[in-house]
C-alpha positions in Angstrom: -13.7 18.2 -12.9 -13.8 16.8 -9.4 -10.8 16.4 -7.2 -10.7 14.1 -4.4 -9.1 14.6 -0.8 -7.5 11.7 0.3 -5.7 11.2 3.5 -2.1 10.9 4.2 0.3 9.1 6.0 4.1 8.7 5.2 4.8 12.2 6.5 3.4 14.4 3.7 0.5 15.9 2.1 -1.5 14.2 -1.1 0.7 14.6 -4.4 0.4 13.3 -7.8 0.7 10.1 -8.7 4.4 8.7 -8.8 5.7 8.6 -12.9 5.8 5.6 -14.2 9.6 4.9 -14.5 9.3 6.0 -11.0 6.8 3.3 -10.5 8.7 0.8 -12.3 12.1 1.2 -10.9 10.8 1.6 -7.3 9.2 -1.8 -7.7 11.9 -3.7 -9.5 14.0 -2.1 -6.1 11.0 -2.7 -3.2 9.6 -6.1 -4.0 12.0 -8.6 -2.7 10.5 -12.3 -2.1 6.8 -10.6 -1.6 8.0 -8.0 1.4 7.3 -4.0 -0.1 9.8 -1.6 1.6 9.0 1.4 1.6 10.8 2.8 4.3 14.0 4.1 1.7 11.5 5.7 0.0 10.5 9.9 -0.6 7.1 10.0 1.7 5.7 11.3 -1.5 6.2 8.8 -3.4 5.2 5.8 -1.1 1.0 5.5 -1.5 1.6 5.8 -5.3 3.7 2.4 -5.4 2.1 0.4 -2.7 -1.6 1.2 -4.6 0.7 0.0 -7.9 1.6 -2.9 -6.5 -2.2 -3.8 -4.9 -3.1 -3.1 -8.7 -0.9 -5.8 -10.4 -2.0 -8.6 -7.5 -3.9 -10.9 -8.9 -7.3 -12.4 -7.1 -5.8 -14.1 -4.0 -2.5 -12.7 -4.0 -1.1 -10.4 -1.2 2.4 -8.9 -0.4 3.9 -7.6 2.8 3.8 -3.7 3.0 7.1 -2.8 5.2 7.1 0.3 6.9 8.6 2.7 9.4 5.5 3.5 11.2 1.6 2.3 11.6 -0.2 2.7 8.5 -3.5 3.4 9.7 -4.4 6.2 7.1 -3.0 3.9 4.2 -5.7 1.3 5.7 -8.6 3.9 5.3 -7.7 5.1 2.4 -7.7 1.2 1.0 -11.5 1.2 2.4 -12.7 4.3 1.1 -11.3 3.3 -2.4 -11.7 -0.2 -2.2 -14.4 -1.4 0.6 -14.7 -5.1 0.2 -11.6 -5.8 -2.6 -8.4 -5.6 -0.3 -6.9 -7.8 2.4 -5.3 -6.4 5.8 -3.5 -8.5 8.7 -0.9 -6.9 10.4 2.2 -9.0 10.7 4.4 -6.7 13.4 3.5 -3.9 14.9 6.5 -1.3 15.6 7.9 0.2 17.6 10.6 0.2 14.8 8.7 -1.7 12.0 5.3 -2.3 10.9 4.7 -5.3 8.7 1.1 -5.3 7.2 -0.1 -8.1 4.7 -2.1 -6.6 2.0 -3.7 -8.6 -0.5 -6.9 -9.4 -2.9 -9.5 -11.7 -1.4 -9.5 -15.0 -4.2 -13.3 -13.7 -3.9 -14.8 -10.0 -3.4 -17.1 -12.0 -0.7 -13.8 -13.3 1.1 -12.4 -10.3 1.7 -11.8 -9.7 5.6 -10.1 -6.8 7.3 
């Protein structure tokens, strides 16, 4: 069995995967009119739910990933795992906030970063 090394942001080292009713709750809490906060959020648990909520996007669809600091890693780690397939414009840039639209190109050809 392989194990992968991914990088982190969000002030802590790669963990498991968020559980599910984690997941769920966090994102029934988070997703208010398309904006993800994450900034209430265990830095553990934050990567697990924004890569949930790029998962249930639907072709064309994007969200706005709220955070307390510049996401960088969170971008490479989107490339690395999914070159070509994700969307990235930053809407603010700190000092305070960082506001970075995520999304899923309406084609895998369209996708621009």
């Amino acid at each position: 069995m392989s194990t992968k090394t991914t990088s982190t942001c969000c002030g802590g080292a790669a963990t498991a995967p968020a559980s599910a009713e984690t997941v769920k709750t966090a994102l029934t809490n988070a997703v208010v009119n398309g904006n993800l906060d994450v900034r209430p959020l265990p830095p553990a648990q934050r990567h697990s739910l924004i890569f949930e909520t790029y998962h249930r996007l639907g072709q064309g669809e994007s969200f706005v990933l709220v955070n307390d600091h510049d996401p960088k890693p969170l971008y490479y780690q989107f490339d690395a795992e999914h070159t070509g397939q994700f969307t990235w414009a930053y809407e603010e840039q700190g000092p305070e906030v960082w506001r970075v639209r995520i999304g899923k190109p309406k084609s895998k050809k369209a996708a621009k970063r």
